[in-house]
N, C-alpha and C positions, 0 to 999 in steps of 0.2 A: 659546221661539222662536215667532211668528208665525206661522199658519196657511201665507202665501203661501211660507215656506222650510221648511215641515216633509214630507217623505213617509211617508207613512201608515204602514208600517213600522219606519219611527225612531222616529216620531212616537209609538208605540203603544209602547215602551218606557217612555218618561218620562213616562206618566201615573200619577196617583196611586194608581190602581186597581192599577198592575202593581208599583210600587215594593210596595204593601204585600203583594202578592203575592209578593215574593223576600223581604220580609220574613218573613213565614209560610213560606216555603221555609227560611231558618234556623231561625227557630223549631220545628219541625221535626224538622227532621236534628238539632238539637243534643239534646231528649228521644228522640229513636229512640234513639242515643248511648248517652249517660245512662241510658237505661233496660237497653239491652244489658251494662252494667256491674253493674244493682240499683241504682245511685244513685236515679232514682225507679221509682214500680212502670208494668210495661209494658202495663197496661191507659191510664194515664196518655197515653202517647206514641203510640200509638195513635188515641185522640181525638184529640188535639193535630194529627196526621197526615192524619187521614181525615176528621172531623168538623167541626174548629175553621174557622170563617168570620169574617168583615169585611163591614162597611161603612160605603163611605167617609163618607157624608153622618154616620152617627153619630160615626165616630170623630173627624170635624169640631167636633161638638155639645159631645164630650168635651171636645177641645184646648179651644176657647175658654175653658172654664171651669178646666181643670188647666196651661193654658199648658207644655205639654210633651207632643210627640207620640208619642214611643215609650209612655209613662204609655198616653195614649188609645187606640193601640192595643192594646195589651195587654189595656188595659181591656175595648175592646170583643168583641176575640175571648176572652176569657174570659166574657163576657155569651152569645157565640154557645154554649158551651159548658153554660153554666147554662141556657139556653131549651133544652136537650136532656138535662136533668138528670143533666147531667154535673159536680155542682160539686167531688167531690171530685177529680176528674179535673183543672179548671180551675187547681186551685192550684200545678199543678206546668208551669204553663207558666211561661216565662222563670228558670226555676230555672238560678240560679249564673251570671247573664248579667245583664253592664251594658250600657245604652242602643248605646254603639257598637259592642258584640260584633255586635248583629244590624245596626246600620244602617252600618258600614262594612263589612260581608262582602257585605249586600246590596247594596251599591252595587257591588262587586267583579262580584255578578254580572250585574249593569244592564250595566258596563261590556264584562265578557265578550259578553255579545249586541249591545250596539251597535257591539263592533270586529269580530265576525263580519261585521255586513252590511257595515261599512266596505273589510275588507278584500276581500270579493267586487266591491266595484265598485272599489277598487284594482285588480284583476286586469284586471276589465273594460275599466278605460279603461287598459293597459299592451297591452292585446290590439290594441287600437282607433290606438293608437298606432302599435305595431310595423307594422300594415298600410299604415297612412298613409306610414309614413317608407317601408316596403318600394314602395308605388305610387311615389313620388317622388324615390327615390334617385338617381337620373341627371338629375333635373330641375333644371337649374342658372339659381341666383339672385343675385344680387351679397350678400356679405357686408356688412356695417355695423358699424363701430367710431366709436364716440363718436357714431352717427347719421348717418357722412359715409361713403360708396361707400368701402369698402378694396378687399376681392379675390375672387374668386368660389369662392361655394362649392354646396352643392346645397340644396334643398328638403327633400330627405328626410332631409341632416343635420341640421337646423333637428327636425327631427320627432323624430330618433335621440338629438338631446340630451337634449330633454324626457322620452323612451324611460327613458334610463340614469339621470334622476333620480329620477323615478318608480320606479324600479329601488331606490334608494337608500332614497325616501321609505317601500318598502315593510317594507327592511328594519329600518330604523327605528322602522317603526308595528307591526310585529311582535315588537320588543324590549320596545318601549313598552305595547304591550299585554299582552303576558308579564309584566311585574312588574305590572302592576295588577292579575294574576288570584291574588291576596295576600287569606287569609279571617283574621281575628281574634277569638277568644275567650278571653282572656286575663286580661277581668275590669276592676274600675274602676280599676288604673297597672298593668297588663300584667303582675302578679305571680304570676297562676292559682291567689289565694284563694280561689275556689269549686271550678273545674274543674281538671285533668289538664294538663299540653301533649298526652299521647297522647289527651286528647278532643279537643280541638283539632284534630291531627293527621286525626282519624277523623272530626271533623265536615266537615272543610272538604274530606276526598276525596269524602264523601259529595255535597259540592255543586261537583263539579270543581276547586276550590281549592287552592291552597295557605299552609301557614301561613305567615303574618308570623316571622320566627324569632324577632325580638323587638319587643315594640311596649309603648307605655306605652296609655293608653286608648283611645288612636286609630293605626290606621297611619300613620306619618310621612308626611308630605305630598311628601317632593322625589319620590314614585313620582308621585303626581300630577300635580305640575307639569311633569313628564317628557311623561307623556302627551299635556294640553293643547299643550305644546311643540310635540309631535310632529303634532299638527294644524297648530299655526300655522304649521310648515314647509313642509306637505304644502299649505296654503292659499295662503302666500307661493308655489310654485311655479305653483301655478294663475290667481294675479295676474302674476308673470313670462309665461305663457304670452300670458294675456289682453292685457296688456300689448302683447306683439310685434303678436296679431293685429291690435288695435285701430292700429295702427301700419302695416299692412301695407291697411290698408282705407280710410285716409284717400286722398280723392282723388286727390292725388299722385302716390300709389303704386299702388294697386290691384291689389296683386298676389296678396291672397286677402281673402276676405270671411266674414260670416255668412251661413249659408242665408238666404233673405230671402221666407216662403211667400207663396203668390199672393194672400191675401187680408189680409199682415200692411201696416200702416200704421207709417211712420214720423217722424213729426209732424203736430202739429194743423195748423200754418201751413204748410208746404215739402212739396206733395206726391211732389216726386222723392226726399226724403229714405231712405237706408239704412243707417240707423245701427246702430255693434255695441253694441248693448243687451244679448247676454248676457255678451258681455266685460266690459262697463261692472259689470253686478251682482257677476262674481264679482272681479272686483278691489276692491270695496265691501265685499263680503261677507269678502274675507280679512283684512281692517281688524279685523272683529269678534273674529276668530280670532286676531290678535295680540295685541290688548288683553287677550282673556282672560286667553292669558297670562301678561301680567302679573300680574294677579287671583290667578293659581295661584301664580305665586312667590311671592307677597305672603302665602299660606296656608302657609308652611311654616314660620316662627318661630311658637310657641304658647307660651303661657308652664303653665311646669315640664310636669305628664305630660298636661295639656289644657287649651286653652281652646276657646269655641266661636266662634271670630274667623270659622272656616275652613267653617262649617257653611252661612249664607245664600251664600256665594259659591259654595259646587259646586252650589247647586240652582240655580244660574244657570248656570254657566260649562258643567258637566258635559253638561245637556239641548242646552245652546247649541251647543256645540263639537264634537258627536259628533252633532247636525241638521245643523249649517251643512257639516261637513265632506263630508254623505251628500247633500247638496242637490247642493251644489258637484260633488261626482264626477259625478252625474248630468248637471249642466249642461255640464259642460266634456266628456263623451266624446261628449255628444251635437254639441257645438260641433265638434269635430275630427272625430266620423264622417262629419257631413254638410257641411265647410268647404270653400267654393268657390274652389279655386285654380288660377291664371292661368297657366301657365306663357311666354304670349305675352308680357303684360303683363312680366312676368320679365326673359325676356329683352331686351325691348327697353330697360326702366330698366339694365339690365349693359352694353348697350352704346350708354348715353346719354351717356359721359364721353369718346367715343370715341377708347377704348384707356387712358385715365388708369390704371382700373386694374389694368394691367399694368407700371408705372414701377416696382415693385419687381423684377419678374423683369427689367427690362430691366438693371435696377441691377447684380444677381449676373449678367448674362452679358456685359455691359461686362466688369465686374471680372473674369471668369473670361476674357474674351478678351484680358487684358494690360491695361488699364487702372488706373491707380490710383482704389480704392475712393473717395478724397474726389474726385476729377477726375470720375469716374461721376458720384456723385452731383448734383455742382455743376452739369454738364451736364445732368442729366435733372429736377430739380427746376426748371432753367430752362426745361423746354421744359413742363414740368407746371405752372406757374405763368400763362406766358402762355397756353395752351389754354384753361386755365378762364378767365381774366381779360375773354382775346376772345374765347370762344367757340367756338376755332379745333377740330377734328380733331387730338389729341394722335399719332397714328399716323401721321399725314400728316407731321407738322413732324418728329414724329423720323426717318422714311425721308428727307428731303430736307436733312438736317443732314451734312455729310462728316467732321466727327470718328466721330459713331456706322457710318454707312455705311465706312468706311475698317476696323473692327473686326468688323462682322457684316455676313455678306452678305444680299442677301432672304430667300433661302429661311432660313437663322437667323434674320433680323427675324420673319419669318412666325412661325415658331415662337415667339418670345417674348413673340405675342399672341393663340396660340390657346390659352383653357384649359383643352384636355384634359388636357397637362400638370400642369398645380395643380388638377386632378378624379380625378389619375390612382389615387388612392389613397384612394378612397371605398369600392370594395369591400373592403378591408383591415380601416376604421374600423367597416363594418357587422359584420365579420364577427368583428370582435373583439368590439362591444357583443354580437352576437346570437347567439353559441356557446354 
């Protein structure tokens, strides 16, 4: 991923220098192991542990010319080992270990630290949220179905939904990140023709893991695509989010905004311009995170116990999708902590239809004062038709109509167009999501 969506903490994960660092972290744990049995000797595992080094520009120099980088690193940290003449020592690295024993465990643990910082700032912006919707609970906005004024609901259930999927998406990212913390030493088709399963077992607590119960040379991929998934959900909600807002800022409407700082500029040509640019990125940005995706499901057929169909694609998708997703969280709790909204602006689009949308409650209190349900209807879609058509005061024409006036008197009319009413069970809804 590009500089501009990387934070320096994610970003410091998936470089080459730390991959080969969790690599030498199995390498490692599996000779302590190993040697704690006698299988090699513990002067061995030792060096391996404390002495043994890398570097990348060499282990670069290698690949080009062995065209295989587990080969080159091996190579090279076994060289760090001989430059401290330690060569009998050197030969019992990677003992009874095939290429993906160490490079699919160590991605396990890449993966382990970047759903750590992921999930902190899941917390974050759930925290960021819950306050948002708690400020705005009683803040009543017109609902929107198919785009068209329905019925009124509040601000801070608009907040409180996004609350309870985030709520969802955590738990999800925490299932999801639970099976990828899966470590593999099993051998080249998962038979444990070198090692133990109880090495295995012993190496992969040693580096927080758990074992694969069964794997052929690589861990089966649907854990993977699981994962990626579970970003492109957690993304797709933050384009639905974006979405709304970008929606709720268009002129029209203006009933909440992007902060908009006193020296930021928004277009080269249109100096009044205030456009939601960090909406616009991360609904761009969740594009990416779906496609992966794809990518990932696409990695889970291999043919018989491996092929390496699946290898160029996680070194793309994996770094991509656990940036993008760390970017994103940042952009969006930033977006809603500091989101400018109108409550004025609010109210007065809910009571721009004047009273339309209230023709469903007028509907149930017809019907509920003697009326037949199609006779209600037929009457009140007539007077919902011509209000919009001419522009009329829909409140007006139905107090001044005597079939409706003969069934409800004022003070009932009054009532079937105040929304306290249909508001009246919001602290209910909070208080269910927020127990």
């Amino acid at each position: 991923m590009i500089d501009r969506y990387t934070l320096p903490e994610m970003g410091r994960l998936w470089t080459e220098e730390h991959k080969y660092k969790c690599w030498l972290q199995v390498e490692a744990a599996a000779s302590t192991v190993l040697a704690e049995d006698g299988v090699i000797p513990a002067a061995a595992a030792d060096a391996i542990a404390t002495r043994a080094s890398f570097d990348v520009a060499r282990i670069q120099t290698i690949e080009a010319e062995v065209k295989h980088d587990v080969i080159a690193f091996t190579t090279a940290v076994a060289e760090s080992l001989k430059a401290q003449s330690l060569n009998a020592e050197s030969r019992w690295l990677h003992y009874g270990l095939t290429s993906n024993d160490v490079v699919d465990t160590a991605q396990a643990l890449q993966v382990k630290e970047a759903s750590a910082l992921i999930r902190g700032s899941i917390l974050a912006f759930l925290e960021v949220l819950k306050r948002r919707a708690v400020e705005f609970k009683h803040t009543p906005t017109i609902g929107r179905t198919h785009g068209i004024h329905a019925e009124p609901t509040t601000f801070g259930l608009k907040l409180l939904n996004w609350y309870s999927e985030m709520q969802r998406n955590l738990a999800r990212f925490d299932a999801a990140a639970e099976d990828m913390r899966v470590g593999k030493l099993s051998g080249a088709v998962g038979t444990f023709g070198h090692l133990k399963p109880e090495h295995e077992e012993r190496i992969c607590e040693r580096l927080g893991l758990t074992p694969a119960p069964v794997a052929t040379q690589v861990i089966q991929r649907d854990r993977h695509a699981a994962y990626i998934s579970v970003l492109a959900i957690i993304g797709s909600t933050f384009d639905k989010i974006a979405t709304e807002i970008r929606h709720l800022q268009r002129t029209e409407v203006r009933e909440a905004q992007e902060y908009f700082s006193e020296k930021q500029k928004g277009s080269s040509a249109m100096p009044h311009k205030k456009n939601p640019i960090t909406s616009e990125q991360i609904s761009g940005l969740a594009r990416v995170l779906r496609s992966n995706a794809q990518a990932a499901f696409e990695n889970i057929p291999l043919w018989h116990e491996r092929d390496i169909s699946h290898s160029s694609v996680e070194r793309i998708i994996f770094p991509d999708s656990t940036i993008v997703t760390h970017y994103l969280l940042d952009r969006i709790t930033s977006l809603i902590g500091r989101l400018l909204v109108y409550p004025e602006r609010m109210l007065r689009n809910l009571e721009s239809t004047g009273g339309l949308i209230f023709s469903g409650q007028l509907l149930l209190d017809l019907a509920e004062a003697g009326m037949l349900r199609e006779d209600a209807y037929r009457l009140v879609q007539g007077h919902a038709m011509r209000a919009w058509k001419e522009d009329l005061v829909f409140r007006d024409e139905v107090a001044r109509d005597a079939e409706i006036v003969a069934k409800l008197s004022p003070d009932r009319l009054a009532k079937t167009f105040d929304m306290a009413g249909q508001l009246g069970n919001v602290d209910a809804i909070f208080a269910r999501v927020l127990r």
